[in-house]
C-alpha positions in Angstrom: 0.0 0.0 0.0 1.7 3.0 -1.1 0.5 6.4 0.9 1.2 10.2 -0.2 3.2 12.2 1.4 3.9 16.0 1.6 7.0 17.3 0.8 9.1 20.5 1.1 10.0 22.8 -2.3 13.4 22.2 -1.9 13.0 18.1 -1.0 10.3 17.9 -4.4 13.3 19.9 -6.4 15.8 17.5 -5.3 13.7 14.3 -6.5 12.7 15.8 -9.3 16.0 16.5 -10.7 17.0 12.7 -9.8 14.3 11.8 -11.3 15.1 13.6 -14.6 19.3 12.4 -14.3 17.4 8.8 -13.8 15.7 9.3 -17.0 18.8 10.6 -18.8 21.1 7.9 -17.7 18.6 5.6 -18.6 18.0 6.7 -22.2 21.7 7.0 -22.9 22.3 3.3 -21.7 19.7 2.3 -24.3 20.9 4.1 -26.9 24.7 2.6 -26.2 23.0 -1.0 -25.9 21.3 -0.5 -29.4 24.3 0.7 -30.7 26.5 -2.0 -29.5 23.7 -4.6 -30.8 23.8 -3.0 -34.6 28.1 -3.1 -34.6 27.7 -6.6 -33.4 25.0 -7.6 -36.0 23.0 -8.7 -33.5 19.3 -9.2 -33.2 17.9 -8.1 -29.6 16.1 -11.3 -28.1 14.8 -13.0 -24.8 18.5 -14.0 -24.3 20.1 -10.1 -24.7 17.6 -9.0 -22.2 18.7 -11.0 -19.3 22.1 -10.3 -19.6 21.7 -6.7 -18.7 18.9 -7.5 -16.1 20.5 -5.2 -12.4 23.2 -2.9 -14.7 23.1 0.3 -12.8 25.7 2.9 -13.8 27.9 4.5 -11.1 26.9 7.6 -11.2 23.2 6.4 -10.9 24.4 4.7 -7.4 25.8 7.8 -6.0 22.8 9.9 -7.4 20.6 7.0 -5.5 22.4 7.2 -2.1 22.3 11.5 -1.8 18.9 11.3 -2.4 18.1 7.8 0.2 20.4 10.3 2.3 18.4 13.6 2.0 14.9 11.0 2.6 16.4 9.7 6.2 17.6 13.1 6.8 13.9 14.6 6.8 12.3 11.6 7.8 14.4 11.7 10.9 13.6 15.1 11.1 9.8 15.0 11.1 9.8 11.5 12.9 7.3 12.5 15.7 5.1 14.2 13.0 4.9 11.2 10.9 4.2 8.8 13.9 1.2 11.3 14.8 -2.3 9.8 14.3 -4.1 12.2 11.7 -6.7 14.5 12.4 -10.0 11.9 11.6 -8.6 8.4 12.2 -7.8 7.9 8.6 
């Protein structure tokens, strides 16, 4: 069950820019695979797909950890207020 939570300007700026680098990174690795698969000769089937099943670039991993860092940092932050039964017993 996934819930919705409020966030800050500067918190929603952050993920939204990892969210857009994500996207990036993502778009250049499948343009580098296609590539790769056209110099090879290479027709892309069942068996290509598994082979790059969990490749995560390094800068992805860093971008990852900042923001699972920034996350704690506020969720630590506003600990009490997320532990507080809302107004309504939702």
């Amino acid at each position: 069950m996934f819930c919705q939570v409020k966030v800050d300007a500067k918190t929603k700026s952050l993920l939204d820019e990892h969210k857009r680098k994500k996207k990036y990174a993502e778009k250049e690795n499948k343009k580098d695979s296609e590539a790769r698969d056209e110099e090879e000769g290479e027709a892309k089937g069942s068996d290509d797909e598994d082979d790059n099943d969990g490749f995560v670039n390094e800068s992805a991993l860093q971008e990852d950890e900042v923001a699972k860092s920034g996350l704690e940092a506020l969720m630590h932050e506003y600990a009490s207020d997320l532990n507080r039964e809302p107004p309504g017993g939702y």
